[in-house]
MARTI-286685 format. One record per atom (N, C-alpha, C, O): atom name; residue number from 1; residue in three letters; x, y, z. Coordinates in nm, 2 decimals. Each point is the difference from the previous one (the first is absolute). Example, Ala and Ser with C-alpha at 12.3 -4.5 7.8 and 13.67 -1.06 7.14 Angstrom:
residues 2
<atom site="N" pos="1" code="ALA" px="1.32" py="-0.57" pz="0.78"/>
<atom site="CA" pos="1" code="ALA" px="-0.09" py="0.12" pz="0.00"/>
<atom site="C" pos="1" code="ALA" px="0.09" py="0.12" pz="0.00"/>
<atom site="O" pos="1" code="ALA" px="0.10" py="0.00" pz="0.07"/>
<atom site="N" pos="2" code="SER" px="-0.14" py="0.11" pz="-0.14"/>
<atom site="CA" pos="2" code="SER" px="0.09" py="0.11" pz="0.00"/>
<atom site="C" pos="2" code="SER" px="-0.08" py="0.11" pz="0.08"/>
<atom site="O" pos="2" code="SER" px="0.05" py="0.11" pz="0.01"/>
end
This chain:
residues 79
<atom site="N" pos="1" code="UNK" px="-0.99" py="0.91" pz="1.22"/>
<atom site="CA" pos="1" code="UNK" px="0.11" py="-0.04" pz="-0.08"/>
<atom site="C" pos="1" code="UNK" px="0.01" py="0.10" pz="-0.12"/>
<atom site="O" pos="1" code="UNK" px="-0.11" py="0.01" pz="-0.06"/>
<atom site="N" pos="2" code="UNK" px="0.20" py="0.05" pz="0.00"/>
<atom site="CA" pos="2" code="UNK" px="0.07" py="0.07" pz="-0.07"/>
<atom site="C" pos="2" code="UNK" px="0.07" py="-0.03" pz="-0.07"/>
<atom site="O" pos="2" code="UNK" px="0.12" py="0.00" pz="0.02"/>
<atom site="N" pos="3" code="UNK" px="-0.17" py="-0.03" pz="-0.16"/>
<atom site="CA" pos="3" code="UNK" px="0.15" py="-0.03" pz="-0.08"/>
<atom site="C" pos="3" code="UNK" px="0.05" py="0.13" pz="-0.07"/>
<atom site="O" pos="3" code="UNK" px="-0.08" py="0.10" pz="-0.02"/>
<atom site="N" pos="4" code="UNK" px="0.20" py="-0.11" pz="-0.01"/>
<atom site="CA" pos="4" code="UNK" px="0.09" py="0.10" pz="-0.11"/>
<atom site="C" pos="4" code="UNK" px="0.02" py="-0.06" pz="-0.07"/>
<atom site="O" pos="4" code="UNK" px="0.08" py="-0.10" pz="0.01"/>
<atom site="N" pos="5" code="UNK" px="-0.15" py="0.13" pz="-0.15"/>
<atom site="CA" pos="5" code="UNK" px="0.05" py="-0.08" pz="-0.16"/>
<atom site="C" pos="5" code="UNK" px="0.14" py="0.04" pz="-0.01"/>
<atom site="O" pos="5" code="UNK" px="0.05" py="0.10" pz="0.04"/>
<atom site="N" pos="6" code="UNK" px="0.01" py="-0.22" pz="-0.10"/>
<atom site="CA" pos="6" code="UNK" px="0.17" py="0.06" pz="-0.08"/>
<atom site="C" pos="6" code="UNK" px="-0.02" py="-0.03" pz="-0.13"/>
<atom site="O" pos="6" code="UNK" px="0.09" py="0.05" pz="-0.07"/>
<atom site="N" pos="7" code="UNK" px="-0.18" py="-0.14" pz="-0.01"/>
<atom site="CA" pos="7" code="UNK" px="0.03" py="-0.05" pz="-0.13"/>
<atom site="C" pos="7" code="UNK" px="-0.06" py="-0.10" pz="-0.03"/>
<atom site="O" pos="7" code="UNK" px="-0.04" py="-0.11" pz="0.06"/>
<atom site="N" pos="8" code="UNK" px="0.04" py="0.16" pz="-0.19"/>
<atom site="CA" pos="8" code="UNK" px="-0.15" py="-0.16" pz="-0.08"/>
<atom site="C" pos="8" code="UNK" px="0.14" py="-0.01" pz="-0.14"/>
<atom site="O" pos="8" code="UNK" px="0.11" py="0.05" pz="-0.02"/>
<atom site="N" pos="9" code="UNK" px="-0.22" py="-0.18" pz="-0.04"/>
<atom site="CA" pos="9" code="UNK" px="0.11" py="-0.07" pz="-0.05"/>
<atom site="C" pos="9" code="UNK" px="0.02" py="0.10" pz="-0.17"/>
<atom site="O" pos="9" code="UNK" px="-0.10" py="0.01" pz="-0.08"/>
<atom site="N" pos="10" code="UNK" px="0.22" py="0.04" pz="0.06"/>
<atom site="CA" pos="10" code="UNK" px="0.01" py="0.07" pz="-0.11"/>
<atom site="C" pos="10" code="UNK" px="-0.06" py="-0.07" pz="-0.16"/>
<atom site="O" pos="10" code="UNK" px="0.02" py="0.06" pz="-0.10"/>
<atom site="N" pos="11" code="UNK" px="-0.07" py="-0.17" pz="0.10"/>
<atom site="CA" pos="11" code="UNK" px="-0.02" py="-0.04" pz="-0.12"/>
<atom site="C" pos="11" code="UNK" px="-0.16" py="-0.05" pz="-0.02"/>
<atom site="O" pos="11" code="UNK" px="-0.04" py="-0.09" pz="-0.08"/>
<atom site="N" pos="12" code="UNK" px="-0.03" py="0.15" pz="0.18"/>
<atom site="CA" pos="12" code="UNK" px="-0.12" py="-0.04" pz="0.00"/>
<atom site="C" pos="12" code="UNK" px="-0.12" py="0.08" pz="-0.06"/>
<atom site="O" pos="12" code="UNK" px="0.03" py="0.07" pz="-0.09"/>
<atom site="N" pos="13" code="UNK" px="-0.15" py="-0.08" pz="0.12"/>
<atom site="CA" pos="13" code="UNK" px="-0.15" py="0.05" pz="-0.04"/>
<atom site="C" pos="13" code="UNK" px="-0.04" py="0.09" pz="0.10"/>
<atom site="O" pos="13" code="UNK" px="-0.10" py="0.08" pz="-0.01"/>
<atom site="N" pos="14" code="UNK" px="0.19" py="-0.09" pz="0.12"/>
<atom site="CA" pos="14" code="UNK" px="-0.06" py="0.07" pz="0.11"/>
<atom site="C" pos="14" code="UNK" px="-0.11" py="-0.03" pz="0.13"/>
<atom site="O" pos="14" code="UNK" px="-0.04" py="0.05" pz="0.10"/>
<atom site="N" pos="15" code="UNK" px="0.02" py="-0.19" pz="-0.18"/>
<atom site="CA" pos="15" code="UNK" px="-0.17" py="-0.02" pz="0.07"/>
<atom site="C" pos="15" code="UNK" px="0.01" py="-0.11" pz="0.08"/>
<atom site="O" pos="15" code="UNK" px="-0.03" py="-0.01" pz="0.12"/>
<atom site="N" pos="16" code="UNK" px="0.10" py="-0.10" pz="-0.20"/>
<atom site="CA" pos="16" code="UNK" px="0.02" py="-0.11" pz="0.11"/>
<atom site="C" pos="16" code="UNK" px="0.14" py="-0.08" pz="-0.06"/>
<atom site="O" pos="16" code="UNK" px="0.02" py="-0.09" pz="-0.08"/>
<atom site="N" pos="17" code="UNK" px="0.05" py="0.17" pz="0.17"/>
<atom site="CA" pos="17" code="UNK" px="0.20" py="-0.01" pz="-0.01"/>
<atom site="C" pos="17" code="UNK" px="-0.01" py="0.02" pz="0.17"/>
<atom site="O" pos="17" code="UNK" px="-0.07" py="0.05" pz="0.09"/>
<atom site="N" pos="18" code="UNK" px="0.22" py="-0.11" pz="-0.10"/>
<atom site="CA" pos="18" code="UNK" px="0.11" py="0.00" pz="0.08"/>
<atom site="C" pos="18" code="UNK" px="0.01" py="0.15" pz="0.08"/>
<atom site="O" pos="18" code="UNK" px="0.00" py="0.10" pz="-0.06"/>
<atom site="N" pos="19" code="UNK" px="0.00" py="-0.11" pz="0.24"/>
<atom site="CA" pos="19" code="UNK" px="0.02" py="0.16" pz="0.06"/>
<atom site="C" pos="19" code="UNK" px="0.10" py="-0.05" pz="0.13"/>
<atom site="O" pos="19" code="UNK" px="0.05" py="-0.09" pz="0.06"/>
<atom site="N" pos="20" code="UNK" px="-0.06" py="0.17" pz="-0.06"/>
<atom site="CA" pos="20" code="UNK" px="0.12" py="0.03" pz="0.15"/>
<atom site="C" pos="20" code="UNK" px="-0.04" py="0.12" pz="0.08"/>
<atom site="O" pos="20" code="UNK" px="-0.03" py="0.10" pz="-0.06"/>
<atom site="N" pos="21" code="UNK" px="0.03" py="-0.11" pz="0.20"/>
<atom site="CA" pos="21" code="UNK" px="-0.06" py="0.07" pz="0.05"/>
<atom site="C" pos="21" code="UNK" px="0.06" py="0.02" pz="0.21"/>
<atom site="O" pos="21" code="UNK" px="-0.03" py="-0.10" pz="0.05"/>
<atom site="N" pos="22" code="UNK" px="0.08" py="0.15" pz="0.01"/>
<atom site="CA" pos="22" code="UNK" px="0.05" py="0.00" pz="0.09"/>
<atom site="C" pos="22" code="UNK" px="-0.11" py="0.05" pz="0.13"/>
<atom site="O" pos="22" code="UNK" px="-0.04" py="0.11" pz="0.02"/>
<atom site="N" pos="23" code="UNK" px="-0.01" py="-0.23" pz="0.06"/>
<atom site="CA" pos="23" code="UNK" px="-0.11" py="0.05" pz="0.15"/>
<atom site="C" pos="23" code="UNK" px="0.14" py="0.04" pz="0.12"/>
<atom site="O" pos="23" code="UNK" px="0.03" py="-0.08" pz="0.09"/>
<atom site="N" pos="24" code="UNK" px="0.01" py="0.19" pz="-0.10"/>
<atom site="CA" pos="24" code="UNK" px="0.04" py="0.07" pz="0.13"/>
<atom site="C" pos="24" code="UNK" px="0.03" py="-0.06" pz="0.09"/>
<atom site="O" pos="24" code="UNK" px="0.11" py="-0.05" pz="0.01"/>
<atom site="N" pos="25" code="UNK" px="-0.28" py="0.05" pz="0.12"/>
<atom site="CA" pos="25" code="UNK" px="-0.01" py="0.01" pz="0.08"/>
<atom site="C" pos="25" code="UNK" px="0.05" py="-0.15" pz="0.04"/>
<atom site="O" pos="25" code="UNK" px="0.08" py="-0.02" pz="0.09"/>
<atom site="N" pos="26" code="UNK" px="-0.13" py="-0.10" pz="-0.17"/>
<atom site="CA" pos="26" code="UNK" px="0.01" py="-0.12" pz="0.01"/>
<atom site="C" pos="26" code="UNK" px="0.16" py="-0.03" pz="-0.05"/>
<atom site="O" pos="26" code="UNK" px="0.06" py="-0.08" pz="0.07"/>
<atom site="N" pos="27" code="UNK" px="0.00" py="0.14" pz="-0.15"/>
<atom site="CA" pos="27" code="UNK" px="0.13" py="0.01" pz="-0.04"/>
<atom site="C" pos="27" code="UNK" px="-0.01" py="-0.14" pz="-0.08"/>
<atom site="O" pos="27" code="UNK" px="0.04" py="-0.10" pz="0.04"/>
<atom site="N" pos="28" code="UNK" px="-0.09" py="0.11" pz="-0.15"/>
<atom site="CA" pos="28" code="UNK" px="-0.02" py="-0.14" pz="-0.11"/>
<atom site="C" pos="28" code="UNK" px="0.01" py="0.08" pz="-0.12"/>
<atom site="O" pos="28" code="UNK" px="-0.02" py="0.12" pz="-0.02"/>
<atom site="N" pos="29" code="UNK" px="0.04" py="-0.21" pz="-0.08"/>
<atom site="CA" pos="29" code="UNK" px="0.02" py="-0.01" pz="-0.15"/>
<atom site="C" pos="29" code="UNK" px="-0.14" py="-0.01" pz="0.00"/>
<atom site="O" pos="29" code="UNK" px="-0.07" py="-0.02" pz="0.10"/>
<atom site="N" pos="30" code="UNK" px="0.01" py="0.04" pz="-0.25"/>
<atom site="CA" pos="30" code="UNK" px="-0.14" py="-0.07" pz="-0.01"/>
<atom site="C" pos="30" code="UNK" px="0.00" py="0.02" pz="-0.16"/>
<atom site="O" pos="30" code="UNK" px="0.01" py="0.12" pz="-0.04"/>
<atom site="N" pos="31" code="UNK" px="-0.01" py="-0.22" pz="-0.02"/>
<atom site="CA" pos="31" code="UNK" px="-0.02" py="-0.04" pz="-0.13"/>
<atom site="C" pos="31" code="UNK" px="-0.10" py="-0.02" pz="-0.03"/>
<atom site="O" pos="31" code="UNK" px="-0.07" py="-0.03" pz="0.09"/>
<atom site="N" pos="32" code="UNK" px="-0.01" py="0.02" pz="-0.22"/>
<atom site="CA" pos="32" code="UNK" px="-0.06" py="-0.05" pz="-0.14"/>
<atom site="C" pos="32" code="UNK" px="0.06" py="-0.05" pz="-0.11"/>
<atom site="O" pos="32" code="UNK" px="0.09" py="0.06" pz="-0.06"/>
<atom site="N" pos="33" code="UNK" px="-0.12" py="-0.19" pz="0.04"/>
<atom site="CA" pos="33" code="UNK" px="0.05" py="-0.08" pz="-0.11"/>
<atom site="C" pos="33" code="UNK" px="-0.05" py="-0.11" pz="-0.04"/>
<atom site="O" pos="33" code="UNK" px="-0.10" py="-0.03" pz="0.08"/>
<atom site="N" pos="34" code="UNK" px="0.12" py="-0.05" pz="-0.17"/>
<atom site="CA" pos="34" code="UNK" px="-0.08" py="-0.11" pz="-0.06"/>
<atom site="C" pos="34" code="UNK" px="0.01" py="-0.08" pz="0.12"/>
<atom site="O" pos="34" code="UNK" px="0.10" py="-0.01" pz="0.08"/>
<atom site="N" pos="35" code="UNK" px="-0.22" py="-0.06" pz="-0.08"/>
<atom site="CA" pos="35" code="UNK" px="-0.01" py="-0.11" pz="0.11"/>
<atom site="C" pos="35" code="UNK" px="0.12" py="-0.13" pz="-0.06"/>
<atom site="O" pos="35" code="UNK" px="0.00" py="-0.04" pz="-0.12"/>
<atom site="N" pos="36" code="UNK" px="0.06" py="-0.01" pz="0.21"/>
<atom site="CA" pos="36" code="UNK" px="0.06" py="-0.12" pz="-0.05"/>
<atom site="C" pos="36" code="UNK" px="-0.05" py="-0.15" pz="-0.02"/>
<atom site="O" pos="36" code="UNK" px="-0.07" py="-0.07" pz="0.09"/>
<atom site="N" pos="37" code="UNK" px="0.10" py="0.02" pz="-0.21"/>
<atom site="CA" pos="37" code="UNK" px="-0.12" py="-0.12" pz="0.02"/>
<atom site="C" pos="37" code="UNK" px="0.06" py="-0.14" pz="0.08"/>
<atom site="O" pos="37" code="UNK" px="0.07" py="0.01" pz="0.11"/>
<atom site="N" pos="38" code="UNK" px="-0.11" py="-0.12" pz="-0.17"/>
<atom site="CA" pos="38" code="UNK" px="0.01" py="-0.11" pz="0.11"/>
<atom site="C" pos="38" code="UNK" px="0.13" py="-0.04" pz="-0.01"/>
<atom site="O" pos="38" code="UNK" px="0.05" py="-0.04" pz="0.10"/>
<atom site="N" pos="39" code="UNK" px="0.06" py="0.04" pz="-0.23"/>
<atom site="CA" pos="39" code="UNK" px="0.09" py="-0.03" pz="-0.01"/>
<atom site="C" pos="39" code="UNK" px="0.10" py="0.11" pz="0.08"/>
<atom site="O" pos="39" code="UNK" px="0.10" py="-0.02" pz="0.06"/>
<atom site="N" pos="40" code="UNK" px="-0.15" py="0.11" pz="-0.08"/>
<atom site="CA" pos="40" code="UNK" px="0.13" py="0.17" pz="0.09"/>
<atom site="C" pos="40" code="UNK" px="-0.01" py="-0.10" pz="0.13"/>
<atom site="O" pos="40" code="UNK" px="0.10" py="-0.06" pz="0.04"/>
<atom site="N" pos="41" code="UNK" px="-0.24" py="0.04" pz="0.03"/>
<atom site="CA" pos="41" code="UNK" px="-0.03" py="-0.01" pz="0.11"/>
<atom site="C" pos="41" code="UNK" px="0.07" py="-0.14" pz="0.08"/>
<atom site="O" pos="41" code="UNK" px="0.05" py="-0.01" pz="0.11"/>
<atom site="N" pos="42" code="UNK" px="-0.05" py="-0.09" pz="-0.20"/>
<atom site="CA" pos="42" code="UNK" px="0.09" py="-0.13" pz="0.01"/>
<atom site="C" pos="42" code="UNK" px="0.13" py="0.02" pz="0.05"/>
<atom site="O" pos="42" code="UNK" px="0.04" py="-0.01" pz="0.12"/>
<atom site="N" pos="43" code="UNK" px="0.01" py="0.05" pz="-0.23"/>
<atom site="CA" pos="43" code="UNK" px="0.14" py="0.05" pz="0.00"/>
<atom site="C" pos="43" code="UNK" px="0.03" py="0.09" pz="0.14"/>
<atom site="O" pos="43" code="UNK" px="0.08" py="-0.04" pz="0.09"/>
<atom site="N" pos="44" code="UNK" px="-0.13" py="0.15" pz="-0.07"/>
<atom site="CA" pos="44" code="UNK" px="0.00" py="0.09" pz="0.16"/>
<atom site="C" pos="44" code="UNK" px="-0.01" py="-0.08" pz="0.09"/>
<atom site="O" pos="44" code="UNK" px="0.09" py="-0.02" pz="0.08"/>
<atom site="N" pos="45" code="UNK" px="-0.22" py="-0.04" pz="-0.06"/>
<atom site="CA" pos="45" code="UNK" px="0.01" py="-0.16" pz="0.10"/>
<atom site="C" pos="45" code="UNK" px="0.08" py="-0.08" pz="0.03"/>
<atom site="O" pos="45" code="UNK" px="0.00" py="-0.07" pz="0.10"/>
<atom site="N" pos="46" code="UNK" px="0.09" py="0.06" pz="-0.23"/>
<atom site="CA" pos="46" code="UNK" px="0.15" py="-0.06" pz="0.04"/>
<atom site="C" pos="46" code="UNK" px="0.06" py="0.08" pz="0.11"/>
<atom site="O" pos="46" code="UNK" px="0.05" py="-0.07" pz="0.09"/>
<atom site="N" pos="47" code="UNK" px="-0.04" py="0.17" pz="-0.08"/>
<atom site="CA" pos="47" code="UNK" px="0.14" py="0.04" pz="0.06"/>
<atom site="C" pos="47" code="UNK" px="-0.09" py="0.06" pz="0.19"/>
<atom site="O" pos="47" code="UNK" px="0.05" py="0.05" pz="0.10"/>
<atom site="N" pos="48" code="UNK" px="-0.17" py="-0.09" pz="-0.11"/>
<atom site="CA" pos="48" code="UNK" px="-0.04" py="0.01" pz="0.10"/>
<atom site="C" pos="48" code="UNK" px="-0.16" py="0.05" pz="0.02"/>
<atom site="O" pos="48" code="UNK" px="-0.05" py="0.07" pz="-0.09"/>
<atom site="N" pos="49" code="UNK" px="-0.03" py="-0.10" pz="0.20"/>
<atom site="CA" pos="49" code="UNK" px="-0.11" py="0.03" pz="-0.01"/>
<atom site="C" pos="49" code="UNK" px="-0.12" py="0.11" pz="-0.06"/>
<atom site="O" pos="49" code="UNK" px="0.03" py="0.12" pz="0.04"/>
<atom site="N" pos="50" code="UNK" px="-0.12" py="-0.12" pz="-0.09"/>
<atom site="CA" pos="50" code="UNK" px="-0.10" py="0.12" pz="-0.09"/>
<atom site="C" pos="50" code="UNK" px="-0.10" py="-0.01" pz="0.07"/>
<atom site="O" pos="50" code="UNK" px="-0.10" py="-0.06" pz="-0.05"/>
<atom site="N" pos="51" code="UNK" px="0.09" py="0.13" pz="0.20"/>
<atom site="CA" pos="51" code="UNK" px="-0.11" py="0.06" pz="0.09"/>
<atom site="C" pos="51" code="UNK" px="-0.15" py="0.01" pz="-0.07"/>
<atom site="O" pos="51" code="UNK" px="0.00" py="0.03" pz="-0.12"/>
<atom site="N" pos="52" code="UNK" px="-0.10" py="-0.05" pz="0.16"/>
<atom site="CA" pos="52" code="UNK" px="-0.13" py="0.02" pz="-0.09"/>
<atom site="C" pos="52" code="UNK" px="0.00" py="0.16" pz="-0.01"/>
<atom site="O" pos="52" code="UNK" px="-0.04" py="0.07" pz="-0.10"/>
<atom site="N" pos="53" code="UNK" px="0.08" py="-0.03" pz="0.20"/>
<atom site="CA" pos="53" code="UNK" px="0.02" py="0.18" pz="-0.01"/>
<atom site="C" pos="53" code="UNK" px="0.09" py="0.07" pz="-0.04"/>
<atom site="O" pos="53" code="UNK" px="0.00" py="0.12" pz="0.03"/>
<atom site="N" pos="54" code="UNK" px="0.11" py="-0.17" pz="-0.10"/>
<atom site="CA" pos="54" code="UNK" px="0.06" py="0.02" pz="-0.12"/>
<atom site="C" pos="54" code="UNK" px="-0.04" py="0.01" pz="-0.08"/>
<atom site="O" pos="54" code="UNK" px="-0.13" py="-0.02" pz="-0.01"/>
<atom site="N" pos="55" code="UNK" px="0.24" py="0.06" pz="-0.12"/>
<atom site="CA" pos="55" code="UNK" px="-0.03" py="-0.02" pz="-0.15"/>
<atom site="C" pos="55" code="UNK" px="0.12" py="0.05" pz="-0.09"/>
<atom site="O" pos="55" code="UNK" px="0.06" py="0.11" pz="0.00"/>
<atom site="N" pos="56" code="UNK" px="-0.03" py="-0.22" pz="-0.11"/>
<atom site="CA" pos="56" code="UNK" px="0.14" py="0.04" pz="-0.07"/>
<atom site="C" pos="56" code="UNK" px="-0.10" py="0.09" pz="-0.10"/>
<atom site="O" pos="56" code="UNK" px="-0.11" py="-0.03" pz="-0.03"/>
<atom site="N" pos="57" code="UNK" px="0.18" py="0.14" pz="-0.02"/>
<atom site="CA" pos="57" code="UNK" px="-0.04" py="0.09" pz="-0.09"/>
<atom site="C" pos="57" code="UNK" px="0.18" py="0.02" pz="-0.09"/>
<atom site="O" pos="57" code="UNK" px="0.11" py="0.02" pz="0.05"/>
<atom site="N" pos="58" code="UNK" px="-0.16" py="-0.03" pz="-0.20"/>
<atom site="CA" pos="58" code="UNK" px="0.09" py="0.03" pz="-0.10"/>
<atom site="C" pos="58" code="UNK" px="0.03" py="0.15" pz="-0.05"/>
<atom site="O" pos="58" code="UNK" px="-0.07" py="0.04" pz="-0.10"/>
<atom site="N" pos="59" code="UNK" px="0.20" py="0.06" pz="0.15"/>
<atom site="CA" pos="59" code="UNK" px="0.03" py="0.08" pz="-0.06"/>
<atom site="C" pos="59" code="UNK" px="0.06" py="0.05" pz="-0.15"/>
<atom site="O" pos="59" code="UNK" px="0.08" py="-0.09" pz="-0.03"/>
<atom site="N" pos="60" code="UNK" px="-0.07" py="0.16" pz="-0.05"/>
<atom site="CA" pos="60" code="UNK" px="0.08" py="-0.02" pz="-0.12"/>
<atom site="C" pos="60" code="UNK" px="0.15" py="0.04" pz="0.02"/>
<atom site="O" pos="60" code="UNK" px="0.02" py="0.08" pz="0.09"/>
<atom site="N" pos="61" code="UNK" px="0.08" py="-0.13" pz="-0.15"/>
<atom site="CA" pos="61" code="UNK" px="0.13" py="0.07" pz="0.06"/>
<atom site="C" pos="61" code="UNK" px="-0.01" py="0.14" pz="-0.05"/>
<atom site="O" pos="61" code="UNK" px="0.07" py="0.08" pz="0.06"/>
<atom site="N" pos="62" code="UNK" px="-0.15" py="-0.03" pz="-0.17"/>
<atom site="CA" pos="62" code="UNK" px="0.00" py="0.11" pz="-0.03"/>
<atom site="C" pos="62" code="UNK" px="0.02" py="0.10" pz="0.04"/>
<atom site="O" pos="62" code="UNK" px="0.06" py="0.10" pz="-0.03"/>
<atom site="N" pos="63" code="UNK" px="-0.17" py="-0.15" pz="0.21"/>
<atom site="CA" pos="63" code="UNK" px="0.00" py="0.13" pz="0.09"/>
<atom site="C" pos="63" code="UNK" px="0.12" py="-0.01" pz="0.09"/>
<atom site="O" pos="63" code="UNK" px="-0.02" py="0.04" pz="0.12"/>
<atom site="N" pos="64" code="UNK" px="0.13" py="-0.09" pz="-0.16"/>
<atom site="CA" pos="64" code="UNK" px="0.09" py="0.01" pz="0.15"/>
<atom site="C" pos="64" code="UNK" px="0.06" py="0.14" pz="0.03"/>
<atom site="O" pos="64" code="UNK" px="0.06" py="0.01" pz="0.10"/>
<atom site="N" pos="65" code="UNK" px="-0.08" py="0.12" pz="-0.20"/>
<atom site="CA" pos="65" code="UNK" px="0.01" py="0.08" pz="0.05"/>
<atom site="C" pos="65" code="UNK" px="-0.13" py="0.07" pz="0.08"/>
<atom site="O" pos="65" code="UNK" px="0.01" py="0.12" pz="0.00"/>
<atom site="N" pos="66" code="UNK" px="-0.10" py="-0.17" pz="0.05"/>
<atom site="CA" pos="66" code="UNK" px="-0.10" py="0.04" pz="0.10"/>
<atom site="C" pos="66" code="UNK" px="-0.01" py="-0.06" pz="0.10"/>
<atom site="O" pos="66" code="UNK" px="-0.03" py="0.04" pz="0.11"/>
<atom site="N" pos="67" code="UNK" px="0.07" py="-0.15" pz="-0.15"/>
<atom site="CA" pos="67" code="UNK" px="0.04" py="-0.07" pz="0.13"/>
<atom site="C" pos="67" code="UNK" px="0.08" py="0.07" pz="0.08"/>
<atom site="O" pos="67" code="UNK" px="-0.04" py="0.04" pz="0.10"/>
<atom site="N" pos="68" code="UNK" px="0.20" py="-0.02" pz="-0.16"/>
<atom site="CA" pos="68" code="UNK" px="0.09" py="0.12" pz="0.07"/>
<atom site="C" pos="68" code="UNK" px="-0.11" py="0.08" pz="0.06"/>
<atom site="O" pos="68" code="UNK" px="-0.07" py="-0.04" pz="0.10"/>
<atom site="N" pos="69" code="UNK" px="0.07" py="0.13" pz="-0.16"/>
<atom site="CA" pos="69" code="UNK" px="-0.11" py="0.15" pz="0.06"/>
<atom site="C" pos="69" code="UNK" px="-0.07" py="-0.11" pz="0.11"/>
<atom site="O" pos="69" code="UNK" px="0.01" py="0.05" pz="0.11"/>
<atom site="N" pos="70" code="UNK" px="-0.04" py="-0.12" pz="-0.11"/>
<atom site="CA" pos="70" code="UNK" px="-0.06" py="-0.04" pz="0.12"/>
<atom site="C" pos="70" code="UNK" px="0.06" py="-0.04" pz="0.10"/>
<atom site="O" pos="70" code="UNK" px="-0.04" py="0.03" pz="0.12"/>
<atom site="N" pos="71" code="UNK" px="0.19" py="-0.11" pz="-0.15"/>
<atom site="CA" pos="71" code="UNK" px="0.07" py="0.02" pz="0.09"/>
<atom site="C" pos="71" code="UNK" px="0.01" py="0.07" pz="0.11"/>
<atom site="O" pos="71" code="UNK" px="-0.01" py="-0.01" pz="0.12"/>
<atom site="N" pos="72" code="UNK" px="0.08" py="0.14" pz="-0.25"/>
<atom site="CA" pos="72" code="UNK" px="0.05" py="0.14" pz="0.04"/>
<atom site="C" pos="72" code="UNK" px="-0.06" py="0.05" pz="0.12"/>
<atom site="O" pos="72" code="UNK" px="0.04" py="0.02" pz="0.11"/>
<atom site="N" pos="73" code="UNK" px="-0.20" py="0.01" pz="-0.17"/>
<atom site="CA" pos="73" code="UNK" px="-0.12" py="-0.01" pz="0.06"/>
<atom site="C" pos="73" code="UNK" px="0.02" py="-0.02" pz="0.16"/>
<atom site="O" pos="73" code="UNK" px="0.02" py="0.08" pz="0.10"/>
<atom site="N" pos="74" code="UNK" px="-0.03" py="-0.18" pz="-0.10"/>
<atom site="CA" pos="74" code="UNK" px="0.00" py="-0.08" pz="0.14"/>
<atom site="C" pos="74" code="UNK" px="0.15" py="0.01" pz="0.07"/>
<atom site="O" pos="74" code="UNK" px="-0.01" py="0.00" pz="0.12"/>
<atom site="N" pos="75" code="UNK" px="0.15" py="0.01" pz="-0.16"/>
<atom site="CA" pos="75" code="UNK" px="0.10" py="0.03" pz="0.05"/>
<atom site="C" pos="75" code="UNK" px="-0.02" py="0.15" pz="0.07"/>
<atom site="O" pos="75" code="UNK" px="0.08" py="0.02" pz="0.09"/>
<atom site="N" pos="76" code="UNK" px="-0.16" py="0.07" pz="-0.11"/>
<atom site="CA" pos="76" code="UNK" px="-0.04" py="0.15" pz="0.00"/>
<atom site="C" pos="76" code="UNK" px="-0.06" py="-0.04" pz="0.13"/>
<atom site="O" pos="76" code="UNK" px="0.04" py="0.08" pz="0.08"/>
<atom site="N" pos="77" code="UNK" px="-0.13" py="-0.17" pz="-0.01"/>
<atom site="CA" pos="77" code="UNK" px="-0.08" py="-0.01" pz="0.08"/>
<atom site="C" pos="77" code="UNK" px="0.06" py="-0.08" pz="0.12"/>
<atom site="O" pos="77" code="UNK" px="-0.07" py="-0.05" pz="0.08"/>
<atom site="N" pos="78" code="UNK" px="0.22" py="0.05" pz="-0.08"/>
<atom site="CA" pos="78" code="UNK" px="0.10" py="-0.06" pz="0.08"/>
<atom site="C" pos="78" code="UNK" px="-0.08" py="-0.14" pz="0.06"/>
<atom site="O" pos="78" code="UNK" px="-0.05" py="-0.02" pz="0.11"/>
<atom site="N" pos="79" code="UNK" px="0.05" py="-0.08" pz="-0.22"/>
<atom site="CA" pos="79" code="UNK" px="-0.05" py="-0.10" pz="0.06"/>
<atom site="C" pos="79" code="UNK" px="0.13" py="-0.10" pz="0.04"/>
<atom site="O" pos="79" code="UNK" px="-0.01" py="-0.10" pz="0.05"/>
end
């Protein structure tokens, strides 16, 4: 597995922030971000089941221009 970084979160330390990262071969998104706690997780369980092999993770809106690029990213790989 192979990722291609597109973007970490512009207002951070560097060290442990928010990333975005695109696996190719698998054709997935793959994030870092704050773990969501029990009330995020409530609320998500509303609208339908949270797999033990899942996991909600919190983005900042900050990065929604990397998010794009990630899009973009993956639109490039005719998914």
């Amino acid at each position: 597995m192979e990722l291609r970084f597109i973007g970490i979160d512009p207002d951070t330390d560097e060290k442990n922030c928010p990333r975005v990262w695109i696996e190719e071969e698998r054709r997935e998104f793959v994030f870092q971000g704050w773990k969501a706690g029990d009330a995020l997780n409530e609320k998500v369980r509303s609208t339908g089941p949270l797999p033990d092999d899942e996991a909600v993770v919190r983005i900042p809106l900050r990065m929604v221009h990397i998010l794009r690029k990630a899009c973009d990213a993956a639109e490039g790989l005719d998914v």
